[in-house]
N, C-alpha and C positions, 0 to 999 in steps of 0.2 A: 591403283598405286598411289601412298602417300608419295608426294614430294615435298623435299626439305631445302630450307632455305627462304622462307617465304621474307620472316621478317632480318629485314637490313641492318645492319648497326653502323653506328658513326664509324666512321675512316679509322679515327682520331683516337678511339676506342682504346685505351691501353690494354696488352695481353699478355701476362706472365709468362709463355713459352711462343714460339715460332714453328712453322712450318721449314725442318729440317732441309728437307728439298731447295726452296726455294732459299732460305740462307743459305746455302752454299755457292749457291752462285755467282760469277761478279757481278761489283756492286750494281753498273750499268743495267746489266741482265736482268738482276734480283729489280730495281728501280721500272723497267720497262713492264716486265711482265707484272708485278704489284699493280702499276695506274690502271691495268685492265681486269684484274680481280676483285671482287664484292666481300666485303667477311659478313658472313650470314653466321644465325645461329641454325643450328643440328639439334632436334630432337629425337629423345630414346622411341626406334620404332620407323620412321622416318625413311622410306624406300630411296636410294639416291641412283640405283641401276635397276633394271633388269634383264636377265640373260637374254640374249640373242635379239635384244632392244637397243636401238641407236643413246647413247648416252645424250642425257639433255645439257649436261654441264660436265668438267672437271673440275675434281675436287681436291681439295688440299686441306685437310685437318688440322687444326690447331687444338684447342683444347677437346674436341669430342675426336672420339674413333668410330670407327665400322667394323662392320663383320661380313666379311667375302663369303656366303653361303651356297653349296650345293643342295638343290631340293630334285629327290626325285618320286616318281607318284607310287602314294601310299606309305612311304615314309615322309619323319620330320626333317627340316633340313639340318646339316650336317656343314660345320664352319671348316672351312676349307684356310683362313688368313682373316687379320687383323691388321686393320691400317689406323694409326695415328700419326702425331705431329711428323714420323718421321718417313712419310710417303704419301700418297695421293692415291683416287679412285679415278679410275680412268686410263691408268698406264700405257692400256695397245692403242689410245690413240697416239700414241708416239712410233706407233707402227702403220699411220692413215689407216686403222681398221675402229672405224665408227661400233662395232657392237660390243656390246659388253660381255663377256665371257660366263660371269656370275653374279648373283643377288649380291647387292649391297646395300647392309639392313645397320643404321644407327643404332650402335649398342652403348656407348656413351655420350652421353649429352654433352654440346659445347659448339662451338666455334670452328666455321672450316672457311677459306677463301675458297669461292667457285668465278671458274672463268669460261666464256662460251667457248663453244667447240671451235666456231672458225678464228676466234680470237689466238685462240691455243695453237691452229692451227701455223697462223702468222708467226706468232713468236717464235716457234719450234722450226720457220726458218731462216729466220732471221737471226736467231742465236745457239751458234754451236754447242756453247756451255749446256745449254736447256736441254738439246738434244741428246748430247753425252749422257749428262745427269739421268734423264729417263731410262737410255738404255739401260745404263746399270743398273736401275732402280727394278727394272722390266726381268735382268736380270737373280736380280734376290726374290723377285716375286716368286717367278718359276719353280726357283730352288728351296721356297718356302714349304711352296702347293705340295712339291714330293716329300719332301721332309714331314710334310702334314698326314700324307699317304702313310708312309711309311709308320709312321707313329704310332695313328689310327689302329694301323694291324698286328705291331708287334708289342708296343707298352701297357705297362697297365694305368690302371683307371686311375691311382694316386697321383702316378707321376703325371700324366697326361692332366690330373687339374692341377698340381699344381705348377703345370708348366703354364694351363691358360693364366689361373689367375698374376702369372708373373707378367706376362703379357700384356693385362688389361692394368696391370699397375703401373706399368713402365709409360701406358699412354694416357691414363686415369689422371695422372703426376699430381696424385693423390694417395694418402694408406688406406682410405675408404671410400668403397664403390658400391652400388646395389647389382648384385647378380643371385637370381632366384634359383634354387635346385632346379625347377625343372626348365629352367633357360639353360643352365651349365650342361643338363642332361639331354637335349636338344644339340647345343653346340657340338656337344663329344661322344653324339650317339650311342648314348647306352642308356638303363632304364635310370631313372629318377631315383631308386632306391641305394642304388651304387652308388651317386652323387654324393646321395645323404652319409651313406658308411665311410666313404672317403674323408666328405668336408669335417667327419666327427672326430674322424681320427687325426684331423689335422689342428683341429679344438684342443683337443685332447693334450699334446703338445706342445701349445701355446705357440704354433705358427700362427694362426688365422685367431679371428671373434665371427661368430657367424650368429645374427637375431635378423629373423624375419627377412632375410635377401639382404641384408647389408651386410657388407664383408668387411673389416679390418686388418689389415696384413701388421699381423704383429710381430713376426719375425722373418727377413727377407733374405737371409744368409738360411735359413734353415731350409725355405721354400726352394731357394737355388738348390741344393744338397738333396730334394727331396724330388725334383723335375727329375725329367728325363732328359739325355743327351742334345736332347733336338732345339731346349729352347737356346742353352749357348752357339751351338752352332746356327741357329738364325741370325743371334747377334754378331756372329764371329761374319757369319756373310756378308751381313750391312756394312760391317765397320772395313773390309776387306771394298768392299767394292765403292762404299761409299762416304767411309769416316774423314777421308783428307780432304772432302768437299766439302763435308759439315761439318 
């Protein structure tokens, strides 16, 4: 297993977006749990879980994200959720359950604060807000996973990419990301060739610019228009359970 995190970055380090979570906190909370977090850089690729494996750290994303993957044998694995700034890896330990549920593979390069497990564990009792915070957090996860289920079986291939890539842009807090065919075709289990017919027709359009794995979101009211139901209703979850904290 890669582990990420290795190299350190100053404190001091100025970062254009924040870890939503932990801003929402008060300030005291937000202050306590910070002096005990490291901001590490996240590389693309970068294992930071594995299922049914004790978590080494929690994570909290700033400028990279992850991707929550189910693998099962003989198949590739299949993305189950997407965490950036605005959640964390590691959620059921906010439930004292030390193992991780699902892979969690760095699919954008960046910045995440990681805190140790029994460090986490202190603060989460020591402050109710933290505790609160997670649960809700624990809860959009949930209702993400089904939503994710759900989607998988009933949508088609278009909308389902360009539901990812609204997703990866929202935590990218970029118009341009690298995501390969056959990475997106891994993500959303289908062949590689589908990807391609999809991402053409999306070219075609003048939503996206697609050369070589680099993507361009060129038009992001068209992409919304062109998902499936599933990706507003993830956002309507967050912002319902957890917008008046952030």
């Amino acid at each position: 297993m890669t582990m990420a995190g290795v190299n350190a970055i100053n404190a001091a380090t100025p970062e254009p977006v924040i870890n939503r979570l932990i801003g929402g906190l008060p300030r005291d909370d937000r202050k306590k749990l910070l002096d005990h977090c490291e901001l590490v850089n996240i590389r693309f690729g970068d294992v930071l879980c594995e299922p049914d494996q004790p978590f080494p750290y929690a994570w909290f994303p700033v400028t990279g994200f992850v991707s929550l993957v189910k693998e099962l044998n003989g198949h590739p694995p299949l993305e189950m959720g997407l965490i950036g700034n605005e959640g964390m890896v590691g959620t059921t330990l906010s439930l004292d359950l030390a193992a991780a549920p699902l892979r969690g593979v760095v699919q954008g390069a960046g910045t995440a604060l990681r805190i140790s497990i029994p460090e986490l564990r202190r603060q989460l009792q020591k402050s109710p807000a933290l505790q609160r915070t997670l649960f809700r957090y624990l809860y959009v996860i949930i209702s993400q996973l089904s939503q994710t289920a759900a989607c998988t079986h009933f949508h088609e291939i278009e909308q389902r990419l360009a539901r990812w890539l609204l997703m990866s842009h929202d935590r990218a807090h970029a118009d341009n990301f690298h995501l390969t065919h056959e990475f997106l075709a891994g993500m959303l289990g289908v062949r590689r060739s589908s990807i391609t017919i999809a991402a053409s027709a999306m070219q075609q359009r003048n939503l996206i610019q697609y050369t070589r794995g680099n993507i361009c979101v060129m038009d992001r009211l068209g992409l919304e228009a062109t998902a499936c139901e599933c990706y507003r209703a993830a956002v309507n979850d967050y912002e319902r359970m957890l917008g008046q904290e952030t």
